[in-house]
C-alpha positions in Angstrom: 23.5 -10.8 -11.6 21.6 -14.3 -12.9 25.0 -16.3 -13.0 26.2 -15.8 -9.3 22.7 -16.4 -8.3 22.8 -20.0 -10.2 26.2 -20.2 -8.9 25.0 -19.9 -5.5 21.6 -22.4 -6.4 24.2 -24.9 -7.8 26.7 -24.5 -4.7 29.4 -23.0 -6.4 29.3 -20.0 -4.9 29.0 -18.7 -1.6 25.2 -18.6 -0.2 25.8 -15.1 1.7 27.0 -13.0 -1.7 25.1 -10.9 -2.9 24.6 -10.8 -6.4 23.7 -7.3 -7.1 27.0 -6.1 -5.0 29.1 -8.3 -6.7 27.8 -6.4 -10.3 28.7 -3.4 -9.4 32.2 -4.3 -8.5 32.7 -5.9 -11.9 31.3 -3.2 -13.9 33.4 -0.3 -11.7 36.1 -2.1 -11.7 36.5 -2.8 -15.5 34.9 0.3 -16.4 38.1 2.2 -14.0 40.8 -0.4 -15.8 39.2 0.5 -19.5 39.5 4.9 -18.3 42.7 4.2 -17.0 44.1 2.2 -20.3 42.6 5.3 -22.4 43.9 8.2 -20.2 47.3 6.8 -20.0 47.2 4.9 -23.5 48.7 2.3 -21.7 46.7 -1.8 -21.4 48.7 -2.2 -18.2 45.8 -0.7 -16.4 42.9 -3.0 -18.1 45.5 -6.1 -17.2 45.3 -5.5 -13.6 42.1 -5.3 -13.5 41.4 -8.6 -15.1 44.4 -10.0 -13.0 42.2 -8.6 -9.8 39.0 -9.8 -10.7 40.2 -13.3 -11.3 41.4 -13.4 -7.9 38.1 -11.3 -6.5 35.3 -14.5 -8.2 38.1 -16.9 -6.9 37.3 -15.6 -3.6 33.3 -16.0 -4.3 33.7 -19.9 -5.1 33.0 -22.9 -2.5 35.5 -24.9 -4.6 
């Protein structure tokens, strides 16, 4: 993922994250939260996920 690795070049982010792990937990992750919102036609689902995910790259920042 090009923007956590300029992230990390520009100290914003972590030095030991790896970039191609944290892809694949955004992509599961909202891909499960859009499933979820369709199988149970409910955008509750697709809200958590965003809530989680803002806390998740939170966790990834120096700042």
């Amino acid at each position: 993922m090009r923007i956590v690795e300029k992230g990390i070049k520009k100290g914003e982010v972590q030095p030991n994250i790896e970039s191609d792990t944290v892809a694949t937990v955004l992509i599961s992750t909202i891909e499960g939260g859009i499933m979820m919102s369709r199988l149970y036609q409910d955008s509750i689902h697709l809200e958590r996920v965003v809530m989680s995910l803002h806390s998740y790259l939170d966790n990834l920042a120096l700042i």
